[in-house]
C-alpha positions in Angstrom: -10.8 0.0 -6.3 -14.0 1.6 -6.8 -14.2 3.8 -9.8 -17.6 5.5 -8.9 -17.7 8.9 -8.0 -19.4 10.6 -4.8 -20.1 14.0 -4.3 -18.2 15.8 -1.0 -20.6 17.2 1.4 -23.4 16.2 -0.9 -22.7 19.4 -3.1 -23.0 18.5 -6.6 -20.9 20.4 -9.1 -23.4 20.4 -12.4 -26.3 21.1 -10.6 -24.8 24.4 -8.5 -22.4 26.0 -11.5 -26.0 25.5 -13.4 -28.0 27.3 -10.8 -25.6 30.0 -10.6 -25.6 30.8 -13.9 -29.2 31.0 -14.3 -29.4 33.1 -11.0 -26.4 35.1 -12.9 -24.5 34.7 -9.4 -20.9 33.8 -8.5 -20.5 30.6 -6.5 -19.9 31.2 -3.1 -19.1 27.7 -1.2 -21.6 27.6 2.0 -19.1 24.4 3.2 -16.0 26.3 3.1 -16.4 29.9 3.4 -14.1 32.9 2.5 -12.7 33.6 6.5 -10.1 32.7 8.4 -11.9 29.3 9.8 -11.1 28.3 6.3 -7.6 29.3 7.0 -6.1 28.2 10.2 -7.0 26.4 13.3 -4.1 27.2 15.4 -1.8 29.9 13.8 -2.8 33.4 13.0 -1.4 34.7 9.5 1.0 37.2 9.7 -1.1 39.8 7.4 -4.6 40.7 6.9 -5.8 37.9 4.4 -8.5 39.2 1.3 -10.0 36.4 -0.5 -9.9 37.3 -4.3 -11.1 35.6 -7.3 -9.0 34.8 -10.3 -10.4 37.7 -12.1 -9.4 40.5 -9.4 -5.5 39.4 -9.4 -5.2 39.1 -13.2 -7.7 40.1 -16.3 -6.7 37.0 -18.0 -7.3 34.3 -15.8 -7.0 30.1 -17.0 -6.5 27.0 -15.2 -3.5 25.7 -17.7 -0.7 28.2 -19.6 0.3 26.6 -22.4 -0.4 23.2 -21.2 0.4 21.8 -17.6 3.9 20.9 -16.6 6.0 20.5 -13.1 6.9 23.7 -13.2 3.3 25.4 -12.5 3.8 24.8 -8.8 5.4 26.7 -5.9 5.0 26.4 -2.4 3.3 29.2 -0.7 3.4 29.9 3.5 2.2 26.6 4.8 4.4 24.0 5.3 2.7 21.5 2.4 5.9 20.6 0.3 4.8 16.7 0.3 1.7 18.2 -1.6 3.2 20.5 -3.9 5.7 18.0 -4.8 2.8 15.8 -5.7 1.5 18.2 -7.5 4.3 18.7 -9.4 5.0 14.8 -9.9 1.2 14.4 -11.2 1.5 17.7 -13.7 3.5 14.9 -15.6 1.4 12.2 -15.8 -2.1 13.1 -17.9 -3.7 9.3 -17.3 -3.9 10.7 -13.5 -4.6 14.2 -13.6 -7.0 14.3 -15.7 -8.9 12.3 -13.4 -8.3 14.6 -10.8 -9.4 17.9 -12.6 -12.2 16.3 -14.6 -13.2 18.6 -17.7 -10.7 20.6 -17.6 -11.5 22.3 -20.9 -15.1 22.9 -19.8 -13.9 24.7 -16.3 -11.5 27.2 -18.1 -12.3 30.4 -18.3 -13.9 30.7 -21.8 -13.7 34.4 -23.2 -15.9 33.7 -26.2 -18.7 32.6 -23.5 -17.8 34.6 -20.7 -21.8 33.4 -19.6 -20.5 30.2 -19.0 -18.4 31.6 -15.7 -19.8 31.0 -12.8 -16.8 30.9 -10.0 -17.5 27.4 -9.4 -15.2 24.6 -10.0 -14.3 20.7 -8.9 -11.2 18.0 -8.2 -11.9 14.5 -7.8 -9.5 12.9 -5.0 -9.0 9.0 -4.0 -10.2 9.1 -0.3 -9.7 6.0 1.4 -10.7 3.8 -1.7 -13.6 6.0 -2.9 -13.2 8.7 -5.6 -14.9 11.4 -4.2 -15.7 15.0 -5.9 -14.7 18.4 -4.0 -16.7 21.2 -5.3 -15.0 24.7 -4.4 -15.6 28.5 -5.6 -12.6 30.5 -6.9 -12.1 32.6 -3.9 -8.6 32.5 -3.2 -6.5 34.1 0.3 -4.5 36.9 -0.8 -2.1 39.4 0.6 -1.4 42.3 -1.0 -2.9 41.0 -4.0 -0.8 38.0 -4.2 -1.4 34.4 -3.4 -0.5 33.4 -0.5 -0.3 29.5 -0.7 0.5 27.4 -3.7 0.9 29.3 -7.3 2.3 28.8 -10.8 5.2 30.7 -12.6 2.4 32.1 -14.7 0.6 34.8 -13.1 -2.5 34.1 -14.8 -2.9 30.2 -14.3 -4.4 29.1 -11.4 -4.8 25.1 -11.5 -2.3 24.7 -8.7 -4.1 27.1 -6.1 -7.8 26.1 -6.9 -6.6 22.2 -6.8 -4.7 23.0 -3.3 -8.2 25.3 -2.0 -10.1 21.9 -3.0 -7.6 19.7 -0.5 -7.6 22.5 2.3 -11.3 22.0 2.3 -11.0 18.3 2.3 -9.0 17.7 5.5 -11.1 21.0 6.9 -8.1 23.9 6.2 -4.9 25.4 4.7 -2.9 24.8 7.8 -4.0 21.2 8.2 -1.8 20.8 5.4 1.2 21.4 7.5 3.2 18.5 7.0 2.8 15.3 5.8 4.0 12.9 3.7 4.4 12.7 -0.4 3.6 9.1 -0.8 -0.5 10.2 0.6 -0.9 12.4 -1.0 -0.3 10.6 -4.7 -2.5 7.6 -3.3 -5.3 10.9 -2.9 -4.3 11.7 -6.6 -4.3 8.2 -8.2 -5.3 5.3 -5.8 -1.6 4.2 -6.2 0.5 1.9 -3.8 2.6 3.8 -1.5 6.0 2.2 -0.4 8.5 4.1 1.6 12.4 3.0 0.9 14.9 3.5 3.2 18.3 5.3 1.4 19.8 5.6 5.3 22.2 2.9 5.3 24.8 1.3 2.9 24.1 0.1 -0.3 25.9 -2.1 -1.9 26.8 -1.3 -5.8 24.5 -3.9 -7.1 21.5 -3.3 -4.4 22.0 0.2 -6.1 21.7 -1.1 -9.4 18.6 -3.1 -9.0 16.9 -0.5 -7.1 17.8 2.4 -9.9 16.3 -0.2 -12.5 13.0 -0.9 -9.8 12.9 2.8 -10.2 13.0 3.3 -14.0 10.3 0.6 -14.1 8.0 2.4 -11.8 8.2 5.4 -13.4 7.7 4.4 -17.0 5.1 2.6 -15.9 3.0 5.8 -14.5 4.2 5.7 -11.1 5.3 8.6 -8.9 8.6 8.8 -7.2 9.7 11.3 -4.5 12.4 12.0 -1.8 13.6 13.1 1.4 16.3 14.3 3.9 15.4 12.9 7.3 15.1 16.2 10.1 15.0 16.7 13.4 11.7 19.0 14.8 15.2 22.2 14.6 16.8 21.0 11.2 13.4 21.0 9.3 13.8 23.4 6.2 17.7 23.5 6.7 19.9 23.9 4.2 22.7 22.0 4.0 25.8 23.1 2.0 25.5 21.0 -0.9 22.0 23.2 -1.4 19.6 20.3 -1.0 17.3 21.3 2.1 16.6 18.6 5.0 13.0 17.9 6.0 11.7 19.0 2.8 10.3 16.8 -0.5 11.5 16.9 -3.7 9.4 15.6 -6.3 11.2 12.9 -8.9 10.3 14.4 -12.4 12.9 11.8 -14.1 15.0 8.5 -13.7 17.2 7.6 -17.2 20.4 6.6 -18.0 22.0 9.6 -19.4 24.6 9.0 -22.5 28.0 10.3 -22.5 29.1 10.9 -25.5 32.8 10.7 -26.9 34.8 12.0 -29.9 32.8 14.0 -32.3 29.9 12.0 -33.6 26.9 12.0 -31.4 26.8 8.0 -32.1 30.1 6.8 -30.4 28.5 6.9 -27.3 30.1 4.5 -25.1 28.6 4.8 -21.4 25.4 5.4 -19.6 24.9 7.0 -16.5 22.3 6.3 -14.0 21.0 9.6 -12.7 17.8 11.2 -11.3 16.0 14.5 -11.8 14.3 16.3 -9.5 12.3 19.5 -8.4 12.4 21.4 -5.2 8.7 22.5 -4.7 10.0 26.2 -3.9 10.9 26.3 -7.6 14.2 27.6 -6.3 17.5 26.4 -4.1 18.9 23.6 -6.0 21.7 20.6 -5.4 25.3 22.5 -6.4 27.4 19.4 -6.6 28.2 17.5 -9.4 25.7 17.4 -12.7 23.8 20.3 -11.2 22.9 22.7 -14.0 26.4 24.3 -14.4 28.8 22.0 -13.6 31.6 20.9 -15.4 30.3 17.2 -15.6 27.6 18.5 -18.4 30.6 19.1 -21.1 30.2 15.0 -21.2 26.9 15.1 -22.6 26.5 15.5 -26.7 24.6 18.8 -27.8 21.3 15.8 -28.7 21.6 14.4 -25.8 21.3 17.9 -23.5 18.1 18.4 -26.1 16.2 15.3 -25.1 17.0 16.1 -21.5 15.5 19.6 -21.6 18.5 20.8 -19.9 17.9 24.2 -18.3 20.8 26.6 -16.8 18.4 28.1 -13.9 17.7 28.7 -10.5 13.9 26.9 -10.9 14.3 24.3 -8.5 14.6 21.5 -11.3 17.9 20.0 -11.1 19.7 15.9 -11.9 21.8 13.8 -9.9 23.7 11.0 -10.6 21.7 8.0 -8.7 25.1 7.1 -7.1 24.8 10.6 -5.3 21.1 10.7 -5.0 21.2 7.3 -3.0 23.8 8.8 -0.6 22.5 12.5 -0.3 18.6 11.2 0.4 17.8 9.1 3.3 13.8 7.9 2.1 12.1 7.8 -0.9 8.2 7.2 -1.3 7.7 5.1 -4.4 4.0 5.0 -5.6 2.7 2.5 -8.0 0.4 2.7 -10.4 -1.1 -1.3 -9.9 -2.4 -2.7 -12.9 -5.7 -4.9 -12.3 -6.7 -4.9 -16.2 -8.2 -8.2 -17.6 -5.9 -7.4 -21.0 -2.3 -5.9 -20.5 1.1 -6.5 -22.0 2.5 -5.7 -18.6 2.2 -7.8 -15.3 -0.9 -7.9 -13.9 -2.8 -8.2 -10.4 -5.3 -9.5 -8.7 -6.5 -7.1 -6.0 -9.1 -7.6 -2.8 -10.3 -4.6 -1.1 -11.6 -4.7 2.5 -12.8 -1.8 5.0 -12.6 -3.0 8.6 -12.5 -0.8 12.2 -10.5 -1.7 15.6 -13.7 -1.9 17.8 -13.6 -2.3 21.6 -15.8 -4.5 23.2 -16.1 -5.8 26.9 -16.3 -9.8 25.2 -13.0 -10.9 24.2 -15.2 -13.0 21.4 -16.5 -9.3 20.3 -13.2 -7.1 20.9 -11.6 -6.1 17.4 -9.0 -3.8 19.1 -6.0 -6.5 20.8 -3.3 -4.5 20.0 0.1 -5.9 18.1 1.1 -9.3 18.7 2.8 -8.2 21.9 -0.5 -8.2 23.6 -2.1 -10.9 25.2 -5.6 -9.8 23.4 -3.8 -9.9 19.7 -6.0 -12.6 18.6 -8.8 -10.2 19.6 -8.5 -8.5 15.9 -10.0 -8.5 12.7 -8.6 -11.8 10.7 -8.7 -12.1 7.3 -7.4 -15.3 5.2 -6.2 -15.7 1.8 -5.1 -18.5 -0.4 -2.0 -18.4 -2.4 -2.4 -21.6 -4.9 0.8 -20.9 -6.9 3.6 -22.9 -5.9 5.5 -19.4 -4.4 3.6 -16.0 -5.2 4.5 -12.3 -4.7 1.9 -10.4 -2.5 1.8 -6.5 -2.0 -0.4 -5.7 1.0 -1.0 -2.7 2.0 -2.8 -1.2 5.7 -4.2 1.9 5.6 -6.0 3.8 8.4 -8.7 6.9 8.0 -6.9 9.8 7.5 -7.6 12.1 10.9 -5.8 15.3 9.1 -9.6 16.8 9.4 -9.1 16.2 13.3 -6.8 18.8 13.6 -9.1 21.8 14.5 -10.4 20.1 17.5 -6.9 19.3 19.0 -6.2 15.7 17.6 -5.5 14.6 14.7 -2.3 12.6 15.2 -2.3 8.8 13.3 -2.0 5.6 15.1 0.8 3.7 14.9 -0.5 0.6 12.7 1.1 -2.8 11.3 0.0 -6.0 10.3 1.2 -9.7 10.7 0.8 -12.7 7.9 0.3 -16.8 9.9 0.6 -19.6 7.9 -2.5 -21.3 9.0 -4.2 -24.8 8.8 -5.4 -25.5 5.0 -9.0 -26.1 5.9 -9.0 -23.2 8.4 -12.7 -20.9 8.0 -12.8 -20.0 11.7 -11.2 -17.4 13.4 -7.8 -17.9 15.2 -8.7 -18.2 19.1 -4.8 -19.7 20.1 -1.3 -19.5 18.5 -0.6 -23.4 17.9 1.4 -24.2 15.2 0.2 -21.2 12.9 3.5 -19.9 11.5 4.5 -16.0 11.9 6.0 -15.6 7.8 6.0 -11.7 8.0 5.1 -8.7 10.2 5.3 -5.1 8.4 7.0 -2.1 10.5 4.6 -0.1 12.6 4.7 2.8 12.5 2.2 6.0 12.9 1.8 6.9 9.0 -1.2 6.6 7.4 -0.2 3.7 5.8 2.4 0.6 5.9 3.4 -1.4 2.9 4.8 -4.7 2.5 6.0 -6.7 -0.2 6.9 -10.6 0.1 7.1 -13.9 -1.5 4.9 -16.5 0.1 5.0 -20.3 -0.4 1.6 -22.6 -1.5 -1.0 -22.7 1.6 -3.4 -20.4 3.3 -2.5 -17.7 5.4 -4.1 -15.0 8.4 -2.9 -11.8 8.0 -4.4 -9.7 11.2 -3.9 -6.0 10.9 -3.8 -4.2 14.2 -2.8 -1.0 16.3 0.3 -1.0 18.1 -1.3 -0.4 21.4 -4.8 -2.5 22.5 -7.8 -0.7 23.1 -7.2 2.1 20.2 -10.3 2.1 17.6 -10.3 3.3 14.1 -11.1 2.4 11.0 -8.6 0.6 8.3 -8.7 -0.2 4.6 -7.0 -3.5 3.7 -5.2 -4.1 -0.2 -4.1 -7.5 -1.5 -2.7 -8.3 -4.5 -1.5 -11.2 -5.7 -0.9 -13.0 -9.4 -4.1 -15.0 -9.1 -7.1 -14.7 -7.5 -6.5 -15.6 -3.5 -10.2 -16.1 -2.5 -9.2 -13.0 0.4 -12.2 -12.9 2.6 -12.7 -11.7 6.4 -13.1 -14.3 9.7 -15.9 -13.7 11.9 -17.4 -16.7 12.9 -15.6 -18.5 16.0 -17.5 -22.3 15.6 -19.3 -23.9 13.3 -23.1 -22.5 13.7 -26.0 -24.0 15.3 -28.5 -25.3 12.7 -31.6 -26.4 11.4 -30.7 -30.1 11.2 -27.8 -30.2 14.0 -30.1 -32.2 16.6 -30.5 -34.5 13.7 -26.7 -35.4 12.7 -25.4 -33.8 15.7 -22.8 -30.6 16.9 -18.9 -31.0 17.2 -17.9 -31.7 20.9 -14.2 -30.7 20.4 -12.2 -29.1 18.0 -8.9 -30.7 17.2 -5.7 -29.2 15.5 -3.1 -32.4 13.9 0.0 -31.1 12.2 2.4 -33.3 10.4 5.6 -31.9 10.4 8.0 -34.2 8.6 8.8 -37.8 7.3 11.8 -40.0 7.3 13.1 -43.1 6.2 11.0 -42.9 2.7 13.8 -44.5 0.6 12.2 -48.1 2.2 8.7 -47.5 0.5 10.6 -46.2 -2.7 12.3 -48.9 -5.4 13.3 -45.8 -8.2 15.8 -44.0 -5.5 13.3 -41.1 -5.6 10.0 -40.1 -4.9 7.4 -37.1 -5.2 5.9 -37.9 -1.6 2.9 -35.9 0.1 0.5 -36.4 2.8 -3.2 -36.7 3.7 -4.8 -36.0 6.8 -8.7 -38.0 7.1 -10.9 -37.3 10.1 -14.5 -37.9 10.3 -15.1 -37.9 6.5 -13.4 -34.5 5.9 -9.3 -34.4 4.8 -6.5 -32.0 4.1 -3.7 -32.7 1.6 -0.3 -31.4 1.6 2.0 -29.8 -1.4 3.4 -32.4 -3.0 7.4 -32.2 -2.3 9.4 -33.1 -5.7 11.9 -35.8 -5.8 12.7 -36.1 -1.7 12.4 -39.4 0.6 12.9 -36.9 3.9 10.0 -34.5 3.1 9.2 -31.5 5.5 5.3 -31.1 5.3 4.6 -28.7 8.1 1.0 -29.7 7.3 -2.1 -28.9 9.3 -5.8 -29.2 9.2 -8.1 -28.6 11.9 -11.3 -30.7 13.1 -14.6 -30.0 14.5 -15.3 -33.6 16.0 -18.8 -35.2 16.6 -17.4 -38.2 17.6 -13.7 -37.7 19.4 -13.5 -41.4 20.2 -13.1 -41.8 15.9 -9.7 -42.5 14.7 -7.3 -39.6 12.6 -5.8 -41.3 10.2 -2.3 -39.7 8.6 -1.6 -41.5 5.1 1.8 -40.6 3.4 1.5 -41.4 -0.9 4.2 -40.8 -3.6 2.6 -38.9 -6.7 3.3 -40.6 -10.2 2.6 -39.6 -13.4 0.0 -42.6 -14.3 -1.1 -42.8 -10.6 -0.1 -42.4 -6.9 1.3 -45.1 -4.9 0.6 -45.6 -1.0 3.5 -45.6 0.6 1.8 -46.2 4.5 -0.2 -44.7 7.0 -0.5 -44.2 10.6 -3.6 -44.4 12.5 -4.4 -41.8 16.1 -6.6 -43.4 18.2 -6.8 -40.1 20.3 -5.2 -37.3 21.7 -5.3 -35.8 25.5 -7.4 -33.0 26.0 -5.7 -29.6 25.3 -2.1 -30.7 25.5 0.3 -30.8 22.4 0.9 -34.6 22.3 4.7 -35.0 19.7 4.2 -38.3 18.7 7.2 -40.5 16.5 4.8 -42.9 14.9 5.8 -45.8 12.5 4.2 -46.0 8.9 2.2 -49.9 8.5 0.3 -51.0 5.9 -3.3 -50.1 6.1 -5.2 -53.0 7.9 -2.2 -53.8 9.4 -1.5 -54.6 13.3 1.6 -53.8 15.1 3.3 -56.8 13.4 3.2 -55.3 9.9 5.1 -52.0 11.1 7.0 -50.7 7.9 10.7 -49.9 9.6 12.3 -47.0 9.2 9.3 -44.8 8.0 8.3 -42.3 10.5 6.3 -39.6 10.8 6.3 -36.4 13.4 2.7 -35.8 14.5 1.5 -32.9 17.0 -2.0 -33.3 18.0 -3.9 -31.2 20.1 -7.6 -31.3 21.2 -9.2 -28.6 23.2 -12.5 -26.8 23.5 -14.9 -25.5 20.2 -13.6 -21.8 20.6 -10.0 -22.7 21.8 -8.3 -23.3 18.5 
């Protein structure tokens, strides 16, 4: 993740606040001026808008009241609650946002140096894996004197509206904000990983009590959680009669196990309750069922323990839930993590490989980079990029993500592709790109869907995988930003050649004639090779000097090796030769081979061959020691 900084538009905030201060001049931001353009694109306010600095709605103006907290945020007319509640989720974490509002104590409002002022200010904001820097003056809309869009409590703190006026102008204006989803905005905050969790079905009690404890981790851990009500386009801002509102995000602001206390001292605690706090973005309309701020349940709780949760008896939108109820009342959540790539860390750690990549189309089906999911005949047509996972099984977080085309809004588009991505388990000496689906294994395919970005999380045995990210339809183009991280290093690095190259000294020692694919699936019978009554067997595949070497498979004599390798041949009339060896401590012992004299040409040939002695002829055939071979030889581009 890059950690350099670029300035938006080219407009760089040092230089222009130091310009306008020796010109003695308010900034006034040429790239997103004080009118309605600024404004809307489709939907006419419903008042006269006045654009009003800081200093002509209150004579004490400051970016932070007595610090920042969750409750400086309320929504305002547009329909942004997945950014307020954002908002409100980073006011709690000061590792992120004091990336995003850089210098915060140099920004403020300074009455001892009032010179200092000059209506200019700047957010920084993680856009599509580049930390980029939005300059914007402190012209603000206003009707009636009054902000219109996002505002604190305080009526002279203005961090939440000058933060939001720096995202309007990012994605082009305040109503290109209209919905969205929580989970983007965060990875705009923070470069986090955004994983969407689906609370819409049954959950069994201890499902619920892993994923309350996968919760608590990611939040202590700096992450940012927040939740939903699924809505139809009518239902959207609906409030059901529990109070919660459909459609709508709530930020998570908390996630503990709350103590009830028993008897009289404040020690004889005896139970723990998992439960969840959260804030409705409004800063009003809060959950009235049980543990909501007057209910009876809170008589449970000690007089200490309603003091370290800041309990608050209030109408401001903050409220708690148990997690039983939260998992029922919520159908989504978007859980962001904060991934740790440090070198030194007492927590778990990752490795993570970046790459930017576009769905292009192209009239050559050896150029086109836009085939579509795998339910196209042209999805081999995409990008391809391979990865090595040399742990015996690792976990590996990927993560797709497309340009965001908010900005596309004004012109009458706009809307996100509906993306995905599928992981092959492919050959172990594969380095060209996949031209036909042999015996390369389909181990996971993400949902697609038309979000700005789809997570996955899986464990994946050792070998050396594809994974090909790719529209849902063929023929769309756009551009895509591809994470991986894994516990080790996975050597993640794009496909683009089809065939070995044409070089200097290839008339010399000659150019491969056909490229041929041999996969050894399984062996049998090994108890004959084996005088211990076990055996640590694994395989070796030799063709034309170069070889591929299977896992070893612990204490088996029927191994499954679903091992491949593939072979750019000079000289197709030269033997393949399949060895099978048992591993051993002081040093391995052959156990037999079998010897292909050929394949036929582009057909998958399933051989049962016998294991011999090397040397040997038919004669000296090793009985009962077999091994499945599919063999298939076809053109150089065809594999």
């Amino acid at each position: 993740m890059s950690s350099s900084v670029v300035a938006f538009k080219n407009q760089n905030y040092a230089e222009l606040k130091r310009d306008c201060i020796q010109r003695r001049k308010l900034f006034k931001d040429p790239e997103f001026p004080a009118n309605d353009l600024s404004v809307f694109h489709k939907e006419q306010p419903r008042d006269v808008v006045k654009w009003k600095r800081p200093g002509e709605i209150t004579s004490n103006p400051h970016l932070f009241v007595e610090g920042i907290n969750s409750h400086d945020l309320n929504q305002g007319e547009v329909g942004n609650c997945w950014f307020v509640a954002a908002s409100s989720c980073l006011a709690l974490k000061p590792n992120i946002w004091e990336k995003v509002i850089p210098d915060w104590e140099e920004q403020d409002w300074d009455p001892k140096h009032p010179e200092n002022y000059a209506g200019i200010f700047h957010f920084r904001f993680w856009v599509f894996g580049q930390w980029t820097d939005v300059v914007v003056d402190d012209r603000l809309p206003t009707v009636n004197g009054r902000l219109i869009y996002c505002h604190s409590n305080s009526h002279n703190e203005f961090w939440s509206a000058l933060l939001e006026k720096a995202y309007a102008k990012l994605y082009g204006c305040y109503e290109s904000l209209s919905g969205g989803y929580t989970g983007d905005a965060v990875v705009d905050f923070s470069g986090a990983v955004y994983e969407v969790i689906n609370l819409d079905k049954e959950i069994s009690d201890q499902d619920q009590i892993n994923l309350f404890e996968k919760l608590r981790k990611v939040y202590k851990r700096g992450g940012i959680i927040s939740c939903g009500i699924t809505a139809d386009r009518d239902q959207i801002e609906a409030r059901l009669a529990n109070g919660l509102v459909m459609g709508h995000a709530y930020a998570v602001t908390a996630v503990k196990r709350v103590h009830i206390g028993h008897g009289q001292g404040e020690h004889s605690r005896t139970e723990a309750i998992p439960m969840v706090r959260m804030r409705n973005p409004w800063g009003q309309k809060e959950w009235n069922g049980p543990w909501s701020d007057s209910s009876e349940e809170w008589a449970k709780i000690g007089d200490m323990e309603r003091k370290n949760l800041g309990l608050t008896v209030e109408d401001d939108g903050e409220f708690w839930m148990s997690f039983e109820d939260w998992c029922k009342q919520f159908t989504d959540a978007d859980v962001c993590r904060i991934i740790n790539t440090s070198v030194i860390s007492v927590h778990k750690t990752w490795n993570e490989v970046l790459h930017f990549g576009s769905w292009t189309k192209h009239g050559d089906p050896l150029l086109n980079r836009c085939g579509g999911c795998g339910n196209n005949k042209t999805f081999l047509q995409n990008p391809q990029y391979m990865f090595d996972v040399t742990k015996e099984t690792d976990e590996v977080l990927i993560t797709l993500q497309q340009k965001d085309r908010r900005i596309l809004r004004k012109t009458g588009q706009g809307e996100n592709l509906s993306i995905g991505f599928s992981i092959l388990k492919v050959e172990l000496n594969r380095k060209y790109r996949i031209h036909r689906l042999l015996s390369q294994k389909l181990m996971e395919t993400s949902i697609f869907i038309n979000s700005r970005s789809v997570f996955l999380r899986c464990n994946l045995p050792q070998g050396r995988y594809v994974i090909i990210p790719t529209t849902f339809q063929a023929g769309e183009p756009g551009e895509f930003m591809l994470r991986i991280f894994t516990d080790v290093d996975s050597g993640c690095r794009e496909l683009t050649e089809d065939k070995p190259k044409v070089k200097c000294w290839t008339p010399l020692f000659g150019y491969p004639q056909v490229v041929t694919h041999v996969s050894v699936r399984n062996a049998e019978g090994l108890e004959n090779q084996d005088q211990t009554g076990g055996a640590d067997p694994y395989v070796i595949i030799y063709c034309e000097g170069k070889s591929v070497k299977s896992t070893i498979h612990k204490d088996t004599l029927n191994p499954e090796f679903d091992t491949s390798g593939v072979f750019y041949r000079k000289k197709p009339t030269k033997p393949i030769t399949v060895e099978v060896w048992n591993s051993n401590a002081v040093k391995d012992e052959f156990m037999g081979q079998v010897v292909l004299s050929g394949s036929p040409k582009d057909t998958q040939n399933y051989q049962k061959l016998q294991l011999r002695k090397r040397g040997s002829n038919m004669a000296d055939e090793m009985p009962g020691s077999i091994i499945l071979c599919v063999v298939t030889e076809s053109e150089l581009t065809a594999i």
